[in-house]
C-alpha positions in Angstrom: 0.0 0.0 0.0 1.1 3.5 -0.7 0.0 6.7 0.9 0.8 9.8 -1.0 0.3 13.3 0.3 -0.8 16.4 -0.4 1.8 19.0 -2.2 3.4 21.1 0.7 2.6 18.6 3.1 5.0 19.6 6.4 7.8 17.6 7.8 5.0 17.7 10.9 2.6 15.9 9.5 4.4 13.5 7.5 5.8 12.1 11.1 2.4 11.9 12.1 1.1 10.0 9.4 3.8 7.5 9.4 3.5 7.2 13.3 -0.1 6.5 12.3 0.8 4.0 9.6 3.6 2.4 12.1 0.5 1.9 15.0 -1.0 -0.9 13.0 1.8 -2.8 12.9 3.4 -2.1 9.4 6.9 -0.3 8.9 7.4 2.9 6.6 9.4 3.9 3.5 9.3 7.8 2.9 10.4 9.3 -0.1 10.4 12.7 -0.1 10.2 14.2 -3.8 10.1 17.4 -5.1 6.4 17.7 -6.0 5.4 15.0 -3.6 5.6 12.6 -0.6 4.7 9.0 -1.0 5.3 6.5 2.2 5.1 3.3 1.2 4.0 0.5 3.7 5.4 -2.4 4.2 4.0 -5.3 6.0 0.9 -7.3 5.7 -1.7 -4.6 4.7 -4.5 -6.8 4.4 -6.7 -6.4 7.8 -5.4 -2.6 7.6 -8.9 -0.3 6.0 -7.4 1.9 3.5 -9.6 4.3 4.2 -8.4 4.9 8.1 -5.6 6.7 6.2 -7.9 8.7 3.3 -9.7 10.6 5.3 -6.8 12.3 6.8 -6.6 15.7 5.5 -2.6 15.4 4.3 -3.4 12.6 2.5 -4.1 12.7 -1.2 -4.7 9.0 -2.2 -3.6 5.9 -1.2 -2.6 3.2 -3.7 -2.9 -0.5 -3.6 0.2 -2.1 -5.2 -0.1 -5.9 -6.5 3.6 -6.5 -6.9 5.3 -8.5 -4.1 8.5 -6.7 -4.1 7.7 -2.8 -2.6 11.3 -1.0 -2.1 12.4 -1.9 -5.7 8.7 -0.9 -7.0 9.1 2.4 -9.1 5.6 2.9 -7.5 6.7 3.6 -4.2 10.1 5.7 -5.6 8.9 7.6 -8.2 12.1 8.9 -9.5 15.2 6.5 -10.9 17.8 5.7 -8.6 20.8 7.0 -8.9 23.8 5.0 -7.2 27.2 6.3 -6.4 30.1 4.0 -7.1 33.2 5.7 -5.7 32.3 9.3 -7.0 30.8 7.4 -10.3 27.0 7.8 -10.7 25.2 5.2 -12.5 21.3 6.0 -12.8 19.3 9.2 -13.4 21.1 10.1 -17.1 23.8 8.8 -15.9 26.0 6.1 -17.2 28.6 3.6 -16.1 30.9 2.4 -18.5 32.5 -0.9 -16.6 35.1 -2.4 -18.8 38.0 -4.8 -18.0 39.2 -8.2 -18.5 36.9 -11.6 -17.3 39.7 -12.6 -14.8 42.9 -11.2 -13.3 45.4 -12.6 -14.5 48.8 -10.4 -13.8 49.3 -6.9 -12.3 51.1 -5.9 -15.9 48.0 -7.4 -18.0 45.2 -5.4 -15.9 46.9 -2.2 -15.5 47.7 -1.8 -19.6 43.8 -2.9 -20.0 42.5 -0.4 -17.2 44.9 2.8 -18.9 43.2 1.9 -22.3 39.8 1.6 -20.9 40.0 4.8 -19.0 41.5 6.8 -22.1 38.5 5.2 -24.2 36.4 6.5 -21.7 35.7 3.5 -19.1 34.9 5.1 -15.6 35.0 1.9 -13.9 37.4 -1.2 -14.0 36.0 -4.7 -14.2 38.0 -8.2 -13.5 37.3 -11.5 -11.8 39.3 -12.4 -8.8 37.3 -15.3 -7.8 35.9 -17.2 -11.2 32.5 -18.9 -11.1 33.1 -21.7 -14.1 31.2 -24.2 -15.1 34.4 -27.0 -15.0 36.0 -27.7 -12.0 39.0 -28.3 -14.0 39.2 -24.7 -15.5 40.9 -21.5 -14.5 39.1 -20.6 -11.2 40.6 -17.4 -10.8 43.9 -15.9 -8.8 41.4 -15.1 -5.2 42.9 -12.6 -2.7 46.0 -12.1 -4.3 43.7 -11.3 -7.7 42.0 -8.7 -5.7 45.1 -7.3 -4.1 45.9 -6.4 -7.9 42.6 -4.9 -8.6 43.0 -2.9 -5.5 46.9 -1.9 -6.8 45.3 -0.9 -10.5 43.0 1.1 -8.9 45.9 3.2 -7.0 47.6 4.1 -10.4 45.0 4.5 -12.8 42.1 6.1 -10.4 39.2 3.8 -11.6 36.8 2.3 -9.1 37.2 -1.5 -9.1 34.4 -4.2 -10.1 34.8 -7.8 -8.8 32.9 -10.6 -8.0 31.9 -12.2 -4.8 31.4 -16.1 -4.3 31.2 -16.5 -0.5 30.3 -14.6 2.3 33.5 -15.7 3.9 34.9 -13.0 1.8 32.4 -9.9 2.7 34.0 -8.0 5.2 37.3 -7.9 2.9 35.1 -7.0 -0.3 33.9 -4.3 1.7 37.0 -2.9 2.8 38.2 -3.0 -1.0 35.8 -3.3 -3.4 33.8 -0.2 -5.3 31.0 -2.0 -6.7 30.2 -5.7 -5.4 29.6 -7.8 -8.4 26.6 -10.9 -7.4 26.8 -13.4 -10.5 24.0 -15.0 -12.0 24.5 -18.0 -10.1 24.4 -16.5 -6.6 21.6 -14.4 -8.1 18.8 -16.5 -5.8 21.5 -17.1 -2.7 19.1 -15.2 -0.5 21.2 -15.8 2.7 24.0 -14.2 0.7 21.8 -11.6 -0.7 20.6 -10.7 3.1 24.5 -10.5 4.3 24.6 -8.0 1.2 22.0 -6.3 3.1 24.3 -5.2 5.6 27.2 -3.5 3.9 27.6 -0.2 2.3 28.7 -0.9 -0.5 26.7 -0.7 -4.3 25.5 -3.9 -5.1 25.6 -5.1 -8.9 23.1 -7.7 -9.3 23.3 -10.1 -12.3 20.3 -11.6 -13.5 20.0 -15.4 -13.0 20.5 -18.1 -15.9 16.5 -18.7 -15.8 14.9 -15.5 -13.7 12.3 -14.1 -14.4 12.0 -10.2 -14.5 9.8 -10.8 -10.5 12.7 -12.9 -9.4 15.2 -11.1 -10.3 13.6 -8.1 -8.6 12.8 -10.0 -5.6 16.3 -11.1 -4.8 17.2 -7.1 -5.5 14.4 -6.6 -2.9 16.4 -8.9 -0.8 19.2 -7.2 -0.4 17.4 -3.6 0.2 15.1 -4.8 2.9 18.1 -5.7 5.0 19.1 -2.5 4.4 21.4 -1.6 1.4 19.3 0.2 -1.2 22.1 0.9 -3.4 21.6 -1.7 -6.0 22.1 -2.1 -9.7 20.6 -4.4 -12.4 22.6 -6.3 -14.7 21.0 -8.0 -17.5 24.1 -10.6 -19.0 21.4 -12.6 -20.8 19.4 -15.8 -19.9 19.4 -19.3 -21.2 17.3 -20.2 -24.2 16.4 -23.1 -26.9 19.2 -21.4 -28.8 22.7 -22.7 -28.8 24.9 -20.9 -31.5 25.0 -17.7 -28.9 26.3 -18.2 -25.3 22.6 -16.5 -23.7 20.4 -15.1 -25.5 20.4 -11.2 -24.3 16.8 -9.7 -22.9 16.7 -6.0 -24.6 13.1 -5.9 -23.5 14.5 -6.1 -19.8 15.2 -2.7 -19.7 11.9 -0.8 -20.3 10.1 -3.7 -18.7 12.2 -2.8 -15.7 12.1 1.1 -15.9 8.7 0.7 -16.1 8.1 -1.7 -12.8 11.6 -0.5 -10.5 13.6 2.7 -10.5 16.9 0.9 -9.6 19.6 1.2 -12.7 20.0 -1.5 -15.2 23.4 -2.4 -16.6 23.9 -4.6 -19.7 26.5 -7.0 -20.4 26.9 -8.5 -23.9 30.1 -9.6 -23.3 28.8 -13.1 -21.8 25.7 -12.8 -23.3 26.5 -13.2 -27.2 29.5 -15.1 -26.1 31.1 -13.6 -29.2 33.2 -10.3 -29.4 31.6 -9.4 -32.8 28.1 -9.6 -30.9 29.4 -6.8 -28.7 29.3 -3.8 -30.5 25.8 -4.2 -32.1 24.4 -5.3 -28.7 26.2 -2.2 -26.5 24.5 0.0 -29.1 21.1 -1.4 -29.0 21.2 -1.6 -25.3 21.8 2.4 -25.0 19.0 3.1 -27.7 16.9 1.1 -25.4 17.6 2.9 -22.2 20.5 1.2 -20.5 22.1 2.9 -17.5 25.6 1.4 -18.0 27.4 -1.2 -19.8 29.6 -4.1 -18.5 32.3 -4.9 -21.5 35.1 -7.3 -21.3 38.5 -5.7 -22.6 41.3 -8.1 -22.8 45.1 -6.9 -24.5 45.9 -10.4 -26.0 42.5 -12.4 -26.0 44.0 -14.9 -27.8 45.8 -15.8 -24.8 43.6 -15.4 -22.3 42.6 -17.5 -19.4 39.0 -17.3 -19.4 37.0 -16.0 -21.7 38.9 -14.0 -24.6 36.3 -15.3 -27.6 34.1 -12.3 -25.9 36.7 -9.8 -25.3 37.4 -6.7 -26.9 40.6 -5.5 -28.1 41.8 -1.9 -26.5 41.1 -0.5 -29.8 38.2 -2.1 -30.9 36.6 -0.7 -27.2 38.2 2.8 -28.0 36.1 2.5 -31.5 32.6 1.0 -29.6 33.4 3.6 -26.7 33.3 6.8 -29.9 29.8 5.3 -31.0 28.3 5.1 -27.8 28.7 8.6 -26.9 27.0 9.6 -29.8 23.8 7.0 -29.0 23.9 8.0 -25.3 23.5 11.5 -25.9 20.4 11.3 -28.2 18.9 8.9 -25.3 19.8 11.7 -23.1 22.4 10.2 -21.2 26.1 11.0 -20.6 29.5 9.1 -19.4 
């Protein structure tokens, strides 16, 4: 249920009404806009009368919503979301251009990617510490001492760092060191992970699982924000279909669908969505026309070579060239880097 009140309403009487709200037993979630105020209720609303809260004379309507997820509803937040990474604002016009090899591999090999990316115009650096794979026999990722280069990139380039975390055994030293906490698409319904996630201050990127659905992915983001951390970001990295020639097939439609029904930012990744680095451009393009609020993009200096995933990597200059084109779409969609 949503309450929204009256323009003008006073700081006064917006405590009172969520004091009233709070005495039948359901908590609050105030946002306080520029036109208006809109508390959302959370809780179970069903032996609550609606109308207990319409006749009060600060109140302008109040709203039924049918959608089980309510701090990620756009109806109870109005206005996008816009999350800071480090001094980097993804959301709100806003984009984040996260680019960077799959996996760490040496403190040489990131920092040459992460000078290229940034003079493309990159404004946050991406690369796997810990590697989720599918074989138990292939590269699994350096760990800490993969992060420890991330962490050393970061000191002499200046970008924000991206990595992904397996294991809450690992949280309080993401925390410490990492910008932007990266949850995979196979930790995307690990809700006792997502409710640790809850607890930390730091952005959450929130890759959609293999087979979610656009409500289950926005329930696990839901997850993480009723534990407290609202500062989550969507990543679309596509799901698994009939069709095997790509690696996923990538959900374009994901991001109106879920600008229409959340406010939170949605990334897109068709690096491990195409599975292909020809796929890349054309999908990074089509993903800005539609509305994306960032882009994830591996970058990789000898592909060839690479320990995990170089089929889908970009080459420094073939990123510099995508990077040149998306400026141009982003700033018809009114959006900037």
């Amino acid at each position: 249920m949503i309450i929204v009140l009256k323009p003008r309403t006073t700081e006064e009487n917006i405590i009172r009404v969520e004091n009233m709200i709070k005495r039948h037993g359901l908590d609050t979630h105030t946002v306080r806009g520029a036109e208006m105020t809109i508390i959302g209720c959370i809780g179970d609303t069903t032996s609550v009368d609606s109308k207990l809260f319409e006749v009060d004379t600060c109140v302008d309507k109040v709203m039924h919503v049918q959608e089980p997820y309510k701090l990620a509803n756009r109806a109870f937040h109005p206005e996008d979301s816009v999350i800071d990474v480090s001094g980097v604002k993804i959301g709100g016009g806003h984009m984040g251009v996260i680019a960077g090899p799959c996996s760490v591999e040496s403190f040489d090999q990131v920092l040459e990617i992460a000078k290229a990316a940034k003079a493309s115009g990159a404004n946050l650096l991406r690369g796997g510490a810990f590697k989720p794979r599918t074989s138990p026999y292939s590269f699994q990722g350096l760990g800490l001492e993969g992060l420890d280069i991330l962490c050393k990139v970061r000191e002499e380039v200046g970008l924000p760092i991206v990595t992904e975390l397996m294991s809450p055994d690992y949280l309080d030293v993401f925390e410490e060191k990492v910008d932007l906490i990266q949850i995979g698409a196979r930790n995307m319904q690990n809700f006792d992970l997502l409710k640790q996630l809850g607890k930390v201050k730091r952005p959450i990127l929130l890759k959609r699982g293999l087979n979610a659905t656009y409500e289950e992915w926005i329930m696990s983001a839901e997850y993480i924000m009723a534990s407290g951390n609202e500062n989550v970001i969507l990543c679309e990295r596509g799901i698994r279909t009939f069709e095997t020639f790509t690696r996923n097939t990538l959900d374009l439609q994901s991001i109106p669908v879920l600008n229409n029904k959340t406010h939170l930012p949605v990334v897109i990744d068709p690096s491990h969505a195409g599975g292909k680095w020809w796929l890349v451009e054309p999908m990074a393009k089509a993903a800005v026309a539609a509305g994306a609020d960032g882009l994830m993009i591996e970058v990789h200096n000898n592909p060839e070579c690479a320990l995990c995933d170089g089929a889908q990597s970009l080459k420094p200059e073939k990123f510099d060239a995508l990077l040149k084109q998306i400026r141009q779409i982003a700033e018809v969609v009114g959006k900037q880097i």
